[in-house]
N, C-alpha and C positions, 0 to 999 in steps of 0.2 A: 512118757519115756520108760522102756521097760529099764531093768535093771542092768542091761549088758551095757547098754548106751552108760548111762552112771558110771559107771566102772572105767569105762573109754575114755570120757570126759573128763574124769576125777586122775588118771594116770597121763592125758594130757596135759594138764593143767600143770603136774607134779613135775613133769619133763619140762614144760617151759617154763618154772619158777626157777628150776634147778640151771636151765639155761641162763637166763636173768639173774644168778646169784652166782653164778661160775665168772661170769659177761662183768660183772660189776668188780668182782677181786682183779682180775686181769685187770682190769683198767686202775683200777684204785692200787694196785702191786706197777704197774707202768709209769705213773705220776710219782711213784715213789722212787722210782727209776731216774726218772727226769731231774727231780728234784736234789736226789743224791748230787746228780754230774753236775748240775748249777754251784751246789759246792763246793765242785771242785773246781769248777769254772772260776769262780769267784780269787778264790785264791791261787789261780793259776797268772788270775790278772793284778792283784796284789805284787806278787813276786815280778811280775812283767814291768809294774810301772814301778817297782824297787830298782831295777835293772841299769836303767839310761842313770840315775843318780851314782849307783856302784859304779858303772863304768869313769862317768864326767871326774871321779872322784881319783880312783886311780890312772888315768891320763895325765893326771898333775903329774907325776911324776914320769916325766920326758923319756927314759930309757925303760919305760917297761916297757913287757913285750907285746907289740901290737896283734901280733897273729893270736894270741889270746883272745884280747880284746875284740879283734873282730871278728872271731867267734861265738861270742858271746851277744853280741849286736846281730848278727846276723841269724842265730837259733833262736834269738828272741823273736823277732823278725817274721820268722816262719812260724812259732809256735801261734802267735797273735791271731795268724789268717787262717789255721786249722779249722775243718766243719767239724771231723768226722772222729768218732774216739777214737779208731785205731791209728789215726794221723795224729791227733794231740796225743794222745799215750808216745809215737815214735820221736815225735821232737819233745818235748818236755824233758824224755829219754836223757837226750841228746846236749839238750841246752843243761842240763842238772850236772851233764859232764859235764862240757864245760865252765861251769859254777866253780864246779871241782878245783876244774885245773888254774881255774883262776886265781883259787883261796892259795894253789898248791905253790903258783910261782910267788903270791905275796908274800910268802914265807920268809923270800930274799930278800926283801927292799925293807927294813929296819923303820925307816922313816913312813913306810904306807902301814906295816901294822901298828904304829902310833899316833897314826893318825884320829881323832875324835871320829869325824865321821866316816871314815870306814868301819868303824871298831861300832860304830851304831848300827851302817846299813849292815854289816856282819849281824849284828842281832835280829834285827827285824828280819832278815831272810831265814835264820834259824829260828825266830819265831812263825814266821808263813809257814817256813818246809814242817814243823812238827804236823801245825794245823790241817796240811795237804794230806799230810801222813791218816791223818783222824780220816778228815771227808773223803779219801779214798776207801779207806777200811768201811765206813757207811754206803757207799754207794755201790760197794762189789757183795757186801750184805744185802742190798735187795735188789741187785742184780742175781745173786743168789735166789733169791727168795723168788722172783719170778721165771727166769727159767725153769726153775722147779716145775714150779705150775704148769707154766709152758707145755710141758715136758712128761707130765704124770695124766694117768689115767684117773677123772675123766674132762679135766680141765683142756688136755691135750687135744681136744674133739672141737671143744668150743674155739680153741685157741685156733685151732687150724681153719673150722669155719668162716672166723671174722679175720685174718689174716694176722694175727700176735706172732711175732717171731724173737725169737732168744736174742738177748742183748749182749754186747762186747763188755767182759771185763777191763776195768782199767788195772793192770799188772805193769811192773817193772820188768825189763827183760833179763836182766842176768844179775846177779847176789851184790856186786860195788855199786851197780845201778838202782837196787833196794834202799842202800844208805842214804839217808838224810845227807843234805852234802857238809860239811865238816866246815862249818861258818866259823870256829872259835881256833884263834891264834894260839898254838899251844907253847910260843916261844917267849909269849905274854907273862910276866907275871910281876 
């Protein structure tokens, strides 16, 4: 082999390690991807199966408002069957409103905010929601961090090669929909 071939050889060689080491962060940045949303999967089905108890609990009491309440059963409903992030980000949305508006009307009924266990599922939902709050912030972090890659020169080449495409943030849609939803009876004391 004279010396040009070496030279060819040793620069191929360099191009497909580099290929092979671009090929492995994307995959290893994509599991991290995956992994993040299982997170928040997780605790999307926490709060889901907190849900039917919150409701069966405020039912007790006969006059509250049902359109609430079926609300609330019914956004669960559809969050549960969601595949796709941007359909679970639009109802989770949705059903967190309604969470809202549910804490919003207990406000009135004296006897449901003294109630033991609602005053429990109130906590544990404000314990889930902090939690949701964490494994979102981690999973738009290496949603982050892969797009990136995605996205930059020269990871972009390989990205494009083996078909890596940019992943959907999980985002809140407007500033009252950011909030944690307001589990704690402030008329409590």
């Amino acid at each position: 082999m004279d010396t040009m071939t070496i030279v060819i050889v040793v620069i191929l060689v360099a191009i497909l390690l580099s290929i092979c080491g671009i090929y492995n962060s994307l995959v290893r940045e994509r599991i991290l991807v995956r992994e993040g949303f299982s997170g928040i999967d997780v605790q999307l089905k926490r709060r889901h199966n907190l849900i039917p108890n919150l409701v069966k609990t405020v039912k007790a009491y006969a006059d509250f408002e049902r359109s609430v309440l079926n609300d609330v059963t019914r956004l669960r409903t559809r969050a549960i069957d969601d595949q796709t992030v941007g359909d679970k980000q639009r109802n989770e949305n949705a059903l967190s409103g309604a969470l809202r508006s549910l804490f919003a009307v207990a406000e009135n009924y004296p006897d449901l905010k003294a109630n033991t266990n609602f005053l429990e599922l109130q906590q544990q939902l404000s314990e889930i929601e902090d939690v949701l709050q964490k494994s979102r912030r981690y999973y738009n972090g290496t949603v982050r961090n892969y797009n990136t890659r995605v996205q930059t020169i020269p990871s972009n080449l390989v990205a494009g090669l083996f078909g890596f495409g940019n992943e959907e943030f999980f985002e809140m849609d407007n500033e009252t929909e950011r909030a944690v939803p307001d589990a704690t009876l402030k008329d409590l004391q």
